[in-house]
C-alpha positions as CSV (number, residue, x, y, z in Angstrom):
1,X,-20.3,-23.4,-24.0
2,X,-16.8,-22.1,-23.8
3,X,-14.2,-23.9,-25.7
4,X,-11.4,-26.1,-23.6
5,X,-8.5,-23.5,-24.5
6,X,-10.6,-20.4,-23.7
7,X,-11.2,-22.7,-20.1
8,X,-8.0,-23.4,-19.6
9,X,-6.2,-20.2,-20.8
10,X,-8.6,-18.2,-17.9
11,X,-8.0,-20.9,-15.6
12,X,-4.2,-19.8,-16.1
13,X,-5.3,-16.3,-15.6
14,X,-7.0,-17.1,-12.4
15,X,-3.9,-19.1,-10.8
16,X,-1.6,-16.1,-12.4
17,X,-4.2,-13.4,-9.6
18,X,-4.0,-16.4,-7.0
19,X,-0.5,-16.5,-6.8
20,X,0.3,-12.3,-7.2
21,X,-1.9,-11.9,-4.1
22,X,-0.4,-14.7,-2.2
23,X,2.9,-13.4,-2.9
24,X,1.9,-9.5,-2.5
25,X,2.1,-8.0,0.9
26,X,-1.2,-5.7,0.2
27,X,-2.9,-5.9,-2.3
28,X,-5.6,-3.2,-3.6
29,X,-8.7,-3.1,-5.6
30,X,-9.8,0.6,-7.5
31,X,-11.7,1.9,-10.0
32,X,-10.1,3.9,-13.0
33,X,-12.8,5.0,-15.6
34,X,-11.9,8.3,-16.8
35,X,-8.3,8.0,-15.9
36,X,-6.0,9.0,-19.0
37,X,-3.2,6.9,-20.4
38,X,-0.6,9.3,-19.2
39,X,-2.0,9.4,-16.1
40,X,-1.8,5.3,-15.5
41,X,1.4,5.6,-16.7
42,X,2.4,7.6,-14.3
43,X,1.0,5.9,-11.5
44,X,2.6,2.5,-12.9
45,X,5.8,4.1,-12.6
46,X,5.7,5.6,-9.5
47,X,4.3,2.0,-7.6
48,X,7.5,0.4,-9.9
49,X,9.9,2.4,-7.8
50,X,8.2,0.3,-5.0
51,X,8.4,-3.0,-6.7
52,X,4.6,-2.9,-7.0
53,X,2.3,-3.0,-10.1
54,X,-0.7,-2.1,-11.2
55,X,-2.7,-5.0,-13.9
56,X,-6.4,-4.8,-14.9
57,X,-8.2,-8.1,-15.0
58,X,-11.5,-9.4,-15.7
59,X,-13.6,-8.6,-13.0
60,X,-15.2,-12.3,-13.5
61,X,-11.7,-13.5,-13.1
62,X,-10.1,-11.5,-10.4
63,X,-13.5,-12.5,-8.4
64,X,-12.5,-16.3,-8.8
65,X,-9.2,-15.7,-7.6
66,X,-10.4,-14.6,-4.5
67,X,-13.1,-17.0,-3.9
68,X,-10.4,-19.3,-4.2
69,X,-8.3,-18.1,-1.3
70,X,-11.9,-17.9,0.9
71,X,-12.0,-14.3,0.5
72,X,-15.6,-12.8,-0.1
73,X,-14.8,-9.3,-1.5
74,X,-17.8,-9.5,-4.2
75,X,-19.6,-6.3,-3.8
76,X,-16.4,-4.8,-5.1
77,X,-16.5,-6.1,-8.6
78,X,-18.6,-4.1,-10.2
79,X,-17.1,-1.4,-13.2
80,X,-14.1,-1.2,-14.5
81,X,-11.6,-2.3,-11.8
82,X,-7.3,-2.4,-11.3
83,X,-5.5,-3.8,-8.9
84,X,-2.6,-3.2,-7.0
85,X,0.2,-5.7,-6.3
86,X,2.1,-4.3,-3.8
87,X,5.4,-6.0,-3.0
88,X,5.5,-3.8,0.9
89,X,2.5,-3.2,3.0
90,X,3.0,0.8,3.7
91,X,4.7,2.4,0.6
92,X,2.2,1.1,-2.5
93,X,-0.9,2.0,-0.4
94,X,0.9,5.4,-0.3
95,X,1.5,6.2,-3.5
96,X,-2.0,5.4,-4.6
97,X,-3.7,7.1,-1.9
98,X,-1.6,10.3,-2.7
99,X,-2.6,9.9,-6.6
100,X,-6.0,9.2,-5.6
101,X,-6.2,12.6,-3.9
102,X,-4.7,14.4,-6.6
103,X,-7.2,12.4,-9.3
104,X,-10.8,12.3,-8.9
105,X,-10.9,9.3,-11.3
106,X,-9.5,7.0,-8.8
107,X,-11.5,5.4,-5.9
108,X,-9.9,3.1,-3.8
109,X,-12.6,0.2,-2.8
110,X,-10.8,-2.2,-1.0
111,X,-7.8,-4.0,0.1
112,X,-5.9,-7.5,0.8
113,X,-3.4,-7.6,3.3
114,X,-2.6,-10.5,6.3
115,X,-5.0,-12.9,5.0
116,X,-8.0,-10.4,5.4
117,X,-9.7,-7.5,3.5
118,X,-9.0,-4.1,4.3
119,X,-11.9,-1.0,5.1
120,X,-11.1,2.2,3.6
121,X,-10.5,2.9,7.1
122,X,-7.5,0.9,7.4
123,X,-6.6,1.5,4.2
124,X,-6.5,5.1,5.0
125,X,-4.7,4.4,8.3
126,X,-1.7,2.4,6.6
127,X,-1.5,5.6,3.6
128,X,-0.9,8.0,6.9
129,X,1.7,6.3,8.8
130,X,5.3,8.2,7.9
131,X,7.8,6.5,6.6
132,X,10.8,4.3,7.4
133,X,13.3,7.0,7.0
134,X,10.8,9.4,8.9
135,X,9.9,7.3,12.0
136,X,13.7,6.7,12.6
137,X,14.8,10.5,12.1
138,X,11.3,11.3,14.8
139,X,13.1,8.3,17.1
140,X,16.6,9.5,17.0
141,X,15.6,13.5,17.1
142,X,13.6,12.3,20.7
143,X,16.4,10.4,21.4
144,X,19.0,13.2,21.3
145,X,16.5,15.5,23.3
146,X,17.6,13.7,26.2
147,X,21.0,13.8,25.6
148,X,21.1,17.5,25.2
149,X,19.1,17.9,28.6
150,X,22.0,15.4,30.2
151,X,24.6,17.1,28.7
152,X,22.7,20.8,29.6
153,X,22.4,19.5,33.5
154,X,26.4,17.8,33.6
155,X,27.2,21.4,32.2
156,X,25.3,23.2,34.7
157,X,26.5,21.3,37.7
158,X,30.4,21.5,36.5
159,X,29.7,25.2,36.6
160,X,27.8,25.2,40.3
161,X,31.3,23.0,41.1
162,X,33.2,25.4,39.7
163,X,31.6,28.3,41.8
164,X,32.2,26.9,45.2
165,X,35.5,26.2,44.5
């Protein structure tokens, strides 16, 4: 029977996952068996630059947490398993789907976001949507295809005025 500290010290651990995914806008579960130190490094770094992180829990644990918050994700806790904390919906999903496709070692295997668990459909939808910065330059570059076509037709019509004048 497990000791009362080693109960309580993975109790801790188990309110410590609660409480990342409660206060994580997605959050995303992957495999990582054959990926190099380096190469997590990297990928910690890049999903820091989106206030995001990347921890590796007991799959036992991690499982607990979710059965906790009434999520039944169990099928997915098999292997060697990260997860994803990601502080924004869009951007951490991003960067792992773009290091996934440039790793074979990573599979994604499912996501938390809104209360609910994402497919690898969704998952795959939210890693294609552009940017911030990149919806609002498509917006405004639409936008100011309209005003050139006014300011084209005021031109052309101050020239037709000026012709039968």
């Amino acid at each position: 029977m497990a000791s009362e500290k080693n109960l309580s010290a993975k109790k801790d651990v188990v309110k410590e996952i609660t409480e990342k995914i409660n206060n994580s806008a997605s959050v995303i579960v992957f495999t990582y068996q054959g990926l190099t130190v380096a190469d997590m490094s990297n990928l910690r770094n890049e999903l820091r630059k989106s206030n995001s992180e990347v921890k590796v829990y007991k799959n036992t644990l991690a499982k607990r947490a979710f059965e906790d918050l009434k999520v039944d994700n169990a099928e997915f806790w098999e292997g060697p398993n990260a997860i994803l904390f990601g502080s924004d919906l869009l951007e951490p999903i991003k960067v792992l789907s773009k290091f996934a496709k440039d790793n074979e070692h990573i599979e994604i295997r499912t996501g938390y976001a809104d209360g609910k668990i994402l497919s690898l459909d969704e998952i795959k939808t939210y890693a294609s949507i552009p940017s911030k910065e990149t919806m609002l330059t498509q917006i405004s570059a639409g936008l100011m295809q309209y005003v050139t076509n006014v300011a084209i037709g005021l031109d052309l019509y101050a020239k037709k005025l000026e012709e039968n004048n």
